[in-house]
N, C-alpha and C positions, 0 to 999 in steps of 0.2 A: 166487583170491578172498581165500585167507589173507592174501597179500601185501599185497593191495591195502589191505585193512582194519587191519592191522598199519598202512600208510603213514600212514593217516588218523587213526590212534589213540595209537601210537606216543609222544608227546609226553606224552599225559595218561596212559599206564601206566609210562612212565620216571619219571614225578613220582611218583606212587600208590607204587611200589618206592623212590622213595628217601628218599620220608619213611619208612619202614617201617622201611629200613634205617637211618635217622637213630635212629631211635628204639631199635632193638636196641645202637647204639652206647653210647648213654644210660645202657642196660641193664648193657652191658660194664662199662663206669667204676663201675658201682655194687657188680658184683660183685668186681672187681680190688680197691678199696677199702678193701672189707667184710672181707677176708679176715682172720681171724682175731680178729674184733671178738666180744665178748659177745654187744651191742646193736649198734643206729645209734647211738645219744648214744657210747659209749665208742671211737667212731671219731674219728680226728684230722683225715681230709678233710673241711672244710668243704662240697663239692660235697654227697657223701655224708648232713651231718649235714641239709643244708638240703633235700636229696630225703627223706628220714626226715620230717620235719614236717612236709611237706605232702603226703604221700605217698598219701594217699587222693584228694586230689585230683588227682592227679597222675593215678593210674590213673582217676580217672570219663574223665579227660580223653584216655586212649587209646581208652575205648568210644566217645564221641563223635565222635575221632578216622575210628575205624573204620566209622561212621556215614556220618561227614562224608565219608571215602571213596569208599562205595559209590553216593549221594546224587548225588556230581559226574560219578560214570563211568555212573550209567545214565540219569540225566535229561536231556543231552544225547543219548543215545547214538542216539536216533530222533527224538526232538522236535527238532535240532539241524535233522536232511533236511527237514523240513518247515517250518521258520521260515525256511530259505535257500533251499526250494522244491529239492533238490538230489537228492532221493526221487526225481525222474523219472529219474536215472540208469540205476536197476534197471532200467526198463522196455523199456530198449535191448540188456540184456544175455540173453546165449543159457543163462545158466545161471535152475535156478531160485531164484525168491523167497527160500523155504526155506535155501540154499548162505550165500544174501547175511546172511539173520539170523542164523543158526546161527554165521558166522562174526565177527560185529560182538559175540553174545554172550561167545563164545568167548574173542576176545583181551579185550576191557575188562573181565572179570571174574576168570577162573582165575589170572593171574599176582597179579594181588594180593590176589586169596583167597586161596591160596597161601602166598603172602608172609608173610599177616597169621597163618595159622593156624603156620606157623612159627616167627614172633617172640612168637605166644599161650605157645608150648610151650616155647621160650625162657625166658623171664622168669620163667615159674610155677617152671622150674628154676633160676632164680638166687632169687628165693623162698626154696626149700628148703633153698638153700647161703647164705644172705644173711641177715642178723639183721633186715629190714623190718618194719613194723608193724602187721601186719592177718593174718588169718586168708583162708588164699585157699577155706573154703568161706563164709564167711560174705559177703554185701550185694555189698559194692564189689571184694573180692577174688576173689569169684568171677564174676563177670562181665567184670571186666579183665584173668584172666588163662587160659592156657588156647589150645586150637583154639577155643573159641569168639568169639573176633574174627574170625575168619572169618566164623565166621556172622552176626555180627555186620553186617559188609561184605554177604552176598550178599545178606539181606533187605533191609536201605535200598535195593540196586541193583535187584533185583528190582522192589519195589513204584515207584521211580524211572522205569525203563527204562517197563511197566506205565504209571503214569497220564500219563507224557512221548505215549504212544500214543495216549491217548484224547483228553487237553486241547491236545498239538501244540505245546507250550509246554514251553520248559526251567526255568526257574526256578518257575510255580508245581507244577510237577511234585516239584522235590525239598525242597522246602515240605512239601506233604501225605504224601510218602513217609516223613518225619520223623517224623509223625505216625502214620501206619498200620502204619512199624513198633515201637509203646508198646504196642498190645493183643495185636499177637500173642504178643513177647517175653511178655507177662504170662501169656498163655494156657498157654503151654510151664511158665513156672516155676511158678506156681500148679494147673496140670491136668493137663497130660500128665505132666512128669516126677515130680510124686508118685503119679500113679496108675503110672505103669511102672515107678518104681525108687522107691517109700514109704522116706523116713528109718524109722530102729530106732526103736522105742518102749519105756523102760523105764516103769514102773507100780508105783504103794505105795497102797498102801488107807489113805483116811481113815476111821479110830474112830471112832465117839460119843466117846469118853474124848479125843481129839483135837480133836472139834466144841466140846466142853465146859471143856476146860483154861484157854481166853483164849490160848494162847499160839501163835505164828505155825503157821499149818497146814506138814504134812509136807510134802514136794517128792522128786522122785523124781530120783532120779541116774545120771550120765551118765558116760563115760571118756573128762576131762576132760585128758590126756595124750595122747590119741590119736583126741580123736575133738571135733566141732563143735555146741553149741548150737543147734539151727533154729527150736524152738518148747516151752512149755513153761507148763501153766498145770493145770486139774481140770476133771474131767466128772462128771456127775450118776451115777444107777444106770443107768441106762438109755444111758449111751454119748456123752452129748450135752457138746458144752463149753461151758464157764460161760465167766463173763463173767470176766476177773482181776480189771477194778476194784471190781465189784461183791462178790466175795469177798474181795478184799483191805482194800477198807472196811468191811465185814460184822465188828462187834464183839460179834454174841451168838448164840448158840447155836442160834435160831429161826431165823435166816435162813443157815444152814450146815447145815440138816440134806439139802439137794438138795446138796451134797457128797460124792460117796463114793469118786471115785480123783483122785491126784495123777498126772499123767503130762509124760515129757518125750521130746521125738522130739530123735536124732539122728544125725548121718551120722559115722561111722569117717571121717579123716584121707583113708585111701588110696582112699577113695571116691571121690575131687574127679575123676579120669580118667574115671571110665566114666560119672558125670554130665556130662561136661565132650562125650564124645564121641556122647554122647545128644544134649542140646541142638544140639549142630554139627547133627545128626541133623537132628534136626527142623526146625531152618533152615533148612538146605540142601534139604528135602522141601519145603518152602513157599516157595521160591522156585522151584523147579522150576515147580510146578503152578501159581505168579502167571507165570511167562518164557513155560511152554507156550500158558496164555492170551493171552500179548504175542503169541506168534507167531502165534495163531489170527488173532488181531486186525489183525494187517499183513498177512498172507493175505486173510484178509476184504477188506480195503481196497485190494485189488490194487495193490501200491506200483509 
């Protein structure tokens, strides 16, 4: 059954791996380069200085990347049997159902999950050794680099493979997987992983004598050496946060007395790992439980 499915797959996970691999090459050159450089600017490779400036974009364009991956390996990967009518196959075979999906799951996902969670861990490590220009826990860095392009990959393929089952159609299938995987992504970075792993919170109490001065309110500080900016503004007495722009436009005394701590959350440097293998976490758990529904679902519809 492996075989068989490897035969039929084969083509589209040789691609999948060797854009991956293109792209760790990409990676190589920048590290080779970089060697001994300050910055990017005070590099002599051209390659190098012109991957330096656009370098944010660069990395949106690996998560997309990885998207776009997952996207093309599971929205054909059942909706295909069913647009070429080619689903009746199974129905002749002695094995079960179950063999046939478990194994079509199997090979178009894990090699270039894989792959990708590989070349995530890669790059974050030329990162480290490399003068580039972004902060790998902040926005764009931390999402482009890391195991979590994997995860990246299994959720578009998950939610792919999923609505490819229900609509039987490959292309608006990885359309809407596009789509459905933007809330959960948010859910994870906004809810779960601050409630399981809460950035540090340092805190300074705003004065009367501070409310009263005219002069910029206090701000609460952070280790700025070893450690990442996430969020950073004032809460009332009672625990609640203000608005910045509202305080920040706030020139008199009377509308600064619901002022009373300055606070600022953030993550230590060496943090970016076990957030990084959280998220994959939580990916990887949500695609589970969207694949096991696939499978129910083609069960259900005795293919």
């Amino acid at each position: 059954m492996i075989w068989l499915v490897w035969r039929q797959q084969r083509a589209q996970v040789s691609t999948g791996l060797g854009i991956v691999l293109g792209l760790a090459a990409v990676w190589l050159v920048i590290l080779l380069e970089t060697s001994g450089c300050a910055t990017y600017r005070d590099c002599d490779a051209p390659f190098t200085a012109l991957v330096g400036e656009y370098y944010p974009f660069i990395n949106m364009g690996v998560v997309l990347l990885s998207i776009v991956l997952g996207l093309f390996a599971g929205g054909p990967l059942f909706a295909r049997e069913f647009e070429e009518r080619t689903h009746a196959f199974v129905i002749t075979q002695t094995g079960h159902h179950g063999r046939w999906v478990t194994a079509k799951l199997l090979v178009a996902a894990v090699p270039v999950a894989l792959a990708l969670i590989g070349f995530g861990v890669f790059i974050a490590i030329v990162h480290d050794r490399a003068p580039l220009p972004m902060l790998l826990l902040q926005n764009v860095g931390y999402v482009s680099h890391g195991p979590l392009l994997g995860g990246w990959f299994l959720l578009a393929f998950a939610f792919a493979a999923l609505i490819g089952v229900l609509g039987r159609r490959s292309l608006p299938a990885m359309v809407l997987a596009l789509v459905a995987v933007i809330p959960v992504s948010m859910l994870v970075a906004q809810v779960a992983r601050p409630a399981v792993l809460p950035p540090l919170r340092n805190t300074v109490e705003v004065s009367q004598a501070d409310r009263e001065s005219g002069d910029p309110l206090p701000t609460a500080s952070y280790p700025m050496d070893d450690g990442t900016l996430i969020d950073q503004g004032y809460l009332s007495l009672g625990g609640t946060k203000l608005d910045d722009m509202e305080v920040h436009s706030c020139g008199e005394e009377s509308c600064l007395t619901a002022v009373a701590v300055a606070y600022t959350d953030y993550y230590m440097d060496d943090d970016f790992w076990i957030l990084q293998v959280f998220d994959l976490a939580a990916y990887a758990l949500a695609a589970l439980i969207i694949l096991a529904f696939t499978t129910h679902r083609l069960s259900h519809r005795r293919l």
